[in-house]
C-alpha positions in Angstrom: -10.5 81.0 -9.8 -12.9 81.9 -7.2 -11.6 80.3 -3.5 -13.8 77.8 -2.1 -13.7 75.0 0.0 -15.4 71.7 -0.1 -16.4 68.9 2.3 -17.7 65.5 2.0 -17.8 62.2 3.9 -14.6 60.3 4.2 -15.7 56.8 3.3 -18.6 56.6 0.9 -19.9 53.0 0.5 -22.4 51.9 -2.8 -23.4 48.6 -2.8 -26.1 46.3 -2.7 -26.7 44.3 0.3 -24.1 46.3 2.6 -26.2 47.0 4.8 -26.3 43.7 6.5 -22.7 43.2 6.3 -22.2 46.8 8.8 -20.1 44.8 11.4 -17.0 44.3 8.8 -17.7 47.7 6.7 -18.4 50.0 10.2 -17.8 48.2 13.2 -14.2 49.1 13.9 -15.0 52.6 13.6 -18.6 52.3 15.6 -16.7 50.9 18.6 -18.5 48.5 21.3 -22.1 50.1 22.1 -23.8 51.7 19.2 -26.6 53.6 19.3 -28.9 52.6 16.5 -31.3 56.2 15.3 -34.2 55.0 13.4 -37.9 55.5 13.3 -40.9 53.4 14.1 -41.6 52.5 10.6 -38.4 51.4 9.0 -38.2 48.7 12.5 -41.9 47.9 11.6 -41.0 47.3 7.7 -37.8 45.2 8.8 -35.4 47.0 7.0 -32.9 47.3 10.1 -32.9 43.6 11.2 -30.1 42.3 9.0 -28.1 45.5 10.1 -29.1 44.9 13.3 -28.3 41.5 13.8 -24.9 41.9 12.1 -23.9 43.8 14.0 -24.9 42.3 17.2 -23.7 38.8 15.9 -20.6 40.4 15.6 -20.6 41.2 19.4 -21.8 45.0 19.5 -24.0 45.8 22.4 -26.8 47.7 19.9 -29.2 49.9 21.8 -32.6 50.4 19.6 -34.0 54.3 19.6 -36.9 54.2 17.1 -39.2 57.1 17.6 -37.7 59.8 15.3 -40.3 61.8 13.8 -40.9 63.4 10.9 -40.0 67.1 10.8 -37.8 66.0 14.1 -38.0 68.2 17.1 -36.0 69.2 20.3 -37.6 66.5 22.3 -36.4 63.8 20.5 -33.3 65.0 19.6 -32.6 65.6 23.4 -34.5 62.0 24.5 -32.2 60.3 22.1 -29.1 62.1 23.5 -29.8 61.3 26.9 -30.0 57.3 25.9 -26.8 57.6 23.7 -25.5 58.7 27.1 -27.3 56.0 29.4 -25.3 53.0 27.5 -21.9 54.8 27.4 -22.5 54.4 23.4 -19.5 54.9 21.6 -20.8 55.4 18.0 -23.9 56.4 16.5 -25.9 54.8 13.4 -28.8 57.2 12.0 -30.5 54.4 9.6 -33.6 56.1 7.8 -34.7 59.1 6.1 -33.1 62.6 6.6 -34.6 63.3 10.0 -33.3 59.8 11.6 -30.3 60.9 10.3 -30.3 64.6 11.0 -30.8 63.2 14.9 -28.2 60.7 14.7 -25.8 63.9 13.4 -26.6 66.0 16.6 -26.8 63.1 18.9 -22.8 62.2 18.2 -22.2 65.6 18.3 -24.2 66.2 22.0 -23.2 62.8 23.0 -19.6 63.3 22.2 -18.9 66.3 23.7 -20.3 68.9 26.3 -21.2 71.1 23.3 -23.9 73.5 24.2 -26.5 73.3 21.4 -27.8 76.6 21.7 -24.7 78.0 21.3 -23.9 75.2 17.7 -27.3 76.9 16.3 -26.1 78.0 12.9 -22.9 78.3 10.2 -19.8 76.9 11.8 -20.7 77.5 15.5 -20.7 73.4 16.6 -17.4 72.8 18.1 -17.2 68.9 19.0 -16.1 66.7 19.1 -18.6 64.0 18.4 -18.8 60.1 18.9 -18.3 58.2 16.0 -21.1 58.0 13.1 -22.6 56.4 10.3 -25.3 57.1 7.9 -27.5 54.7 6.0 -30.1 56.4 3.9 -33.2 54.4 2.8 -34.9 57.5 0.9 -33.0 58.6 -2.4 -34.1 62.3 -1.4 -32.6 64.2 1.2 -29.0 63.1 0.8 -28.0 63.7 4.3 -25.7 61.1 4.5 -23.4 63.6 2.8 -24.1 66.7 4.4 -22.9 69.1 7.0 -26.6 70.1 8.0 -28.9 68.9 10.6 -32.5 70.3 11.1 -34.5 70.4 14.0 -37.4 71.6 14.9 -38.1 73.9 17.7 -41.2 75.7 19.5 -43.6 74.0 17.7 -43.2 75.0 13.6 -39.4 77.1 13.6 -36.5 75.0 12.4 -33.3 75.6 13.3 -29.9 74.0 11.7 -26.3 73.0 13.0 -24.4 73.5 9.9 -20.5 72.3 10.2 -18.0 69.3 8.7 -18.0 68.4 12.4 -21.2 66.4 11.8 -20.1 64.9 8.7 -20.4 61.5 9.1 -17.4 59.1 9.1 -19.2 56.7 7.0 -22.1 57.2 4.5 -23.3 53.3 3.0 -25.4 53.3 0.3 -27.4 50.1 -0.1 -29.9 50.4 -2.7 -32.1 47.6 -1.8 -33.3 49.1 1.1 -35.5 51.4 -1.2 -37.0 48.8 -2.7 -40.2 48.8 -0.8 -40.2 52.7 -1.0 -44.2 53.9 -1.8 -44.9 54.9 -5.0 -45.0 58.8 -3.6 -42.8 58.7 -0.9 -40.3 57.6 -4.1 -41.8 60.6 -6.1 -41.2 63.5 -3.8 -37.8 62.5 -2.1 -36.8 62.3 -5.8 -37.6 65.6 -6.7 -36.6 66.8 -3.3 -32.9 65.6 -4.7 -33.9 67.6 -7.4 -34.2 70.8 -6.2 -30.9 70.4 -4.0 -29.1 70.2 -7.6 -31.0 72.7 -9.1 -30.4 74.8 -6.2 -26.7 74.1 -5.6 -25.9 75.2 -9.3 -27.7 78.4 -8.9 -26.7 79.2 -5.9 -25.9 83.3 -5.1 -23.3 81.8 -2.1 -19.5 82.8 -2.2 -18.9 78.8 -1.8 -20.7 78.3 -5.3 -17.8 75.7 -6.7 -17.1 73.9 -9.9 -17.2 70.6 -8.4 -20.9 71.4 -6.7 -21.6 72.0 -10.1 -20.4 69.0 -11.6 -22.1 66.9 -9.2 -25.2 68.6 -9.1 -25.4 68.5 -12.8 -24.1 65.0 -12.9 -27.3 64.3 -10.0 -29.9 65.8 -12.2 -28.8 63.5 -15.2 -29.5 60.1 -13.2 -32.8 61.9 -11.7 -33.9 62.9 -14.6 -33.8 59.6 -16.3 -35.2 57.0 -13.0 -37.4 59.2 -11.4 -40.5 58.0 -13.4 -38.9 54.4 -13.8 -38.3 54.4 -9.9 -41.8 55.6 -9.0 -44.2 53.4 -11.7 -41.8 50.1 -11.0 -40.5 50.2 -7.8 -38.7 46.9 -8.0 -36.5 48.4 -10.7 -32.9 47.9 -8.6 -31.0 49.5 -11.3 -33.1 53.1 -11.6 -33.1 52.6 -7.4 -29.4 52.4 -7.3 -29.2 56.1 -9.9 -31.4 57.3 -7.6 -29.7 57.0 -4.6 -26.5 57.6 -6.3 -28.4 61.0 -7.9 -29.3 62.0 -4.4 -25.8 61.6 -2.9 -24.3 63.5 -5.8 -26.7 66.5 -5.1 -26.2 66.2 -1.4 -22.7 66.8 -1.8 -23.0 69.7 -4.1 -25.8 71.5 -1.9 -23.6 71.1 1.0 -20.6 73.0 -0.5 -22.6 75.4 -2.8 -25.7 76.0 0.0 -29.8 75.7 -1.2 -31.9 79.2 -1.5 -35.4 79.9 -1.5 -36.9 77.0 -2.4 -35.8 75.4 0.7 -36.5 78.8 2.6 -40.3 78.6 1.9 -40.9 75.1 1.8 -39.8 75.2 5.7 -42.9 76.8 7.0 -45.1 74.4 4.8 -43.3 71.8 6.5 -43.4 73.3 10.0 -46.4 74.5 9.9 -48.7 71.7 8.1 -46.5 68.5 8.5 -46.2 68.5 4.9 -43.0 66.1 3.9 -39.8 67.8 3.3 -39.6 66.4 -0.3 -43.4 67.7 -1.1 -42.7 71.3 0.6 -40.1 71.3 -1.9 -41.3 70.3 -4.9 -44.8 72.5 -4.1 -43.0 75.5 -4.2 -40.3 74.8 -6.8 -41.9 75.4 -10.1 -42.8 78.8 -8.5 -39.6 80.1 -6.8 -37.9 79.4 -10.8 -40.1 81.4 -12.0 -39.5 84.3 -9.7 -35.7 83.7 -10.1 -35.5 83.5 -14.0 -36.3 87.5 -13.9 -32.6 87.6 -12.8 -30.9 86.8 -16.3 -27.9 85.0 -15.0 -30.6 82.7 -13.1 -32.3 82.1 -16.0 -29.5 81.5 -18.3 -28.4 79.0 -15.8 -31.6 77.4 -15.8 -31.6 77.1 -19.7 -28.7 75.0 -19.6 -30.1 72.6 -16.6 -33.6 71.9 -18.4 -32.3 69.5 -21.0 -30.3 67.4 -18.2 -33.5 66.7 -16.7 -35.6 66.7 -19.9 -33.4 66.1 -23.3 -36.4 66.9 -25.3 -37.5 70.3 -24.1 -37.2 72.8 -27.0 -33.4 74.7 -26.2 -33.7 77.0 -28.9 -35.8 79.3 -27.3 -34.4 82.3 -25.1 -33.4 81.3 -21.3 -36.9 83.0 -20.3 -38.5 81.2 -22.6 -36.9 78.0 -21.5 -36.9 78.0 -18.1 -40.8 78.9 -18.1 -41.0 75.5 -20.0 -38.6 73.5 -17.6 -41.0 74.8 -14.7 -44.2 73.8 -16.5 -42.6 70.7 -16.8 -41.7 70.0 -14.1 -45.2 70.5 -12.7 -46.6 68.0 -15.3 -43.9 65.4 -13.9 -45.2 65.8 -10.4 -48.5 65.1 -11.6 -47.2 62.2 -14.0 -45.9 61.0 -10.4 -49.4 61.1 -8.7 -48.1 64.3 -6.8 -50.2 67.2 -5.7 -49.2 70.2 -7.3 -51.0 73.1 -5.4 -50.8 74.1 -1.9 -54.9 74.0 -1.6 -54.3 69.9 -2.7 -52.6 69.4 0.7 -55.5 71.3 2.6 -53.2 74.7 3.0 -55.9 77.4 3.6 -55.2 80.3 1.3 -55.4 82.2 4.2 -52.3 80.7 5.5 -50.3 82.2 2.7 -49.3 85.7 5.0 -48.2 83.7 8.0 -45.9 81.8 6.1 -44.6 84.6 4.0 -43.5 85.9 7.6 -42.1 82.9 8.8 -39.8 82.1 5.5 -38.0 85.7 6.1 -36.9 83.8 9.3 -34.7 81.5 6.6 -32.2 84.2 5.9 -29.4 81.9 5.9 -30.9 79.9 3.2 -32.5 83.7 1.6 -28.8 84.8 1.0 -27.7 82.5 -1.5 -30.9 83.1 -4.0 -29.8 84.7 -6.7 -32.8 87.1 -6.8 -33.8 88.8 -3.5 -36.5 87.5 -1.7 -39.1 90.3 -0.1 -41.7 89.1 2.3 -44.0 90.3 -0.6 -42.3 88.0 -2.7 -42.6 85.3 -0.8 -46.3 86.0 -0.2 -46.7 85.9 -3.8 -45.0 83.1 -4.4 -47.0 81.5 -1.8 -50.4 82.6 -3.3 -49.1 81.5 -7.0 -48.4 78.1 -5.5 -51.8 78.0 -4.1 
């Protein structure tokens, strides 16, 4: 058997309501004064009171940074470092989406140590260590709370990552109730965003590629398969919430052994560029990059066998060409069953855009590597002007 290595978080947490029981489940590892990472609108929703309060009923001295942004850049990262400092904090809560939580990662790790985050920039380069940390996801999407990555965005559109198990969290809780309230297409494309971080995980060209990434990431797609559309049309539905988020961690822990390709690569500069969601670059771009791929038998065969997990009645008797071009049409027709836009001109992306982001994905060569088919800058512009 191939070598590999995999990493996780230590103390994974599912259940409902934990969240405002994070004093006995957390505190003793959070410490005194935590620093709680969130954005405006989960404070403006109330989903962080009850954690809140816990905790501060259980004597913690909580200090409150809410303005993490979408698509999170430098500025914040380095304004919430600086207050995680001011207090003395001695742990950090990220308590959002993947960008409160990809903060909160690189805040312990800044806050923690005198680590230099020019020089963390990349695979393996962060040293530590980092205050203590804890991740609560309310998105069953980006499934951060499980993985060694945190993306920030710097000089306007790049994004750069710190990738290490340093920045694992110590604790990841899972409460699905805190999706609940989740919008009908903020549901839809952080679900297919988990999606494509299984798909990708499984077919991925990296060295690390692993058999438990792949029974995870398979294990993900069956439980997003069968609630995405449940999730999205009923959104009170607690048990299709709770596979979701369980789906998402699953393929968060896979794509963080058995790293994402070119999906992720292109949707970056949609992202960067447009503000587009991370979850909607994703799933703009995915139907297309499969297609490219399957001309790489191996990638299509692999593919074939991932199709019925998400759709048990697509037609598997077909060739793995054959097959995956029917998993990618349908997974375009899900996306508009799901009240998604499917085409890069739906999120007003001039066509004209197309070259400068072809240019800016070849930028994503640590994410290029692991596709199994290479990736030209003329591939990328025509997967760019397919997706169009």
């Amino acid at each position: 058997m191939t070598p590999f290595a995999f990493n996780t978080t230590p103390s994974i947490i599912f259940e409902d309501g934990a969240a405002v029981d994070m004093a006995k489940r957390c505190g003793r590892a959070l410490g005194e004064r935590v620093l709680f990472v969130t954005d405006a609108g989960i404070m403006k929703l109330g989903l962080a009171d009850g954690a809140i309060a816990n905790l501060r009923d259980a004597g913690h001295t909580v200090t409150i940074f809410d303005a993490v942004e979408a698509d999170p850049s430098r500025v914040t990262l380095d304004t919430t470092t600086a207050a995680a400092r001011n207090v003395g904090a001695t742990g950090i809560v990220g308590f959002g989406g993947g960008s409160s939580m990809d903060v909160a990662k690189l805040v312990a790790l800044l806050a923690g140590s005198a680590e230099n985050l020019d020089e963390a920039w990349g695979v393996g380069n962060a040293k530590g260590p980092r205050l203590p940390l804890v991740l609560v996801p309310t998105t069953a999407g980006t499934g951060s709370e499980v993985t060694p990555v945190s993306i920030i965005t710097v000089e306007g559109e790049t994004k750069l990552g710190v990738v290490s198990p340093i920045i694992l969290p110590d604790i990841a809780l899972l409460d699905a109730t805190l999706t609940l309230g989740l919008p009908p297409a903020v549901t839809a494309a952080t679900g297919i965003d988990a999606m494509v971080h299984a798909i990708e995980a499984i077919a991925s060209a990296s060295a690390n590629n692993n058999p438990i990434s792949q029974v995870l990431g398979r294990e993900a797609l069956v439980l997003l398969g069968a609630n995405i559309e449940t999730a999205v049309k009923n959104g009170a539905n607690a048990a299709a919430r709770g596979a979701m988020l369980l789906g998402s961690m699953l393929a968060g822990q896979a794509f963080a052994n058995s790293p994402v390709a070119a999906v992720h690569a292109l949707a970056y500069p949609i992202g960067g560029r447009f503000h587009i969601p991370h979850g909607l670059s994703n799933a703009l771009v995915l139907p297309h990059v499969l297609r490219f791929n399957a001309a790489n038998g191996e990638a299509a065969k692999i593919y074939a066998s991932l199709a019925p997990l998400v759709f048990p009645d697509i037609d598997t008797g077909e060739s793995s060409q054959a097959i995956t071009a029917a998993f990618a049409e349908r997974l375009v027709a899900l996306a508009i069953d799901l009240g998604l836009p499917t085409r890069l001109r739906d999120v007003d992306i001039p066509q004209d855009a197309c070259e400068g982001m072809a240019e800016a994905a070849m930028a994503q060569q640590r994410l290029l590597v692991n596709n199994p088919r290479k990736v030209t800058q003329a591939d990328a512009l025509a997967i760019y002007r397919a997706a169009w």
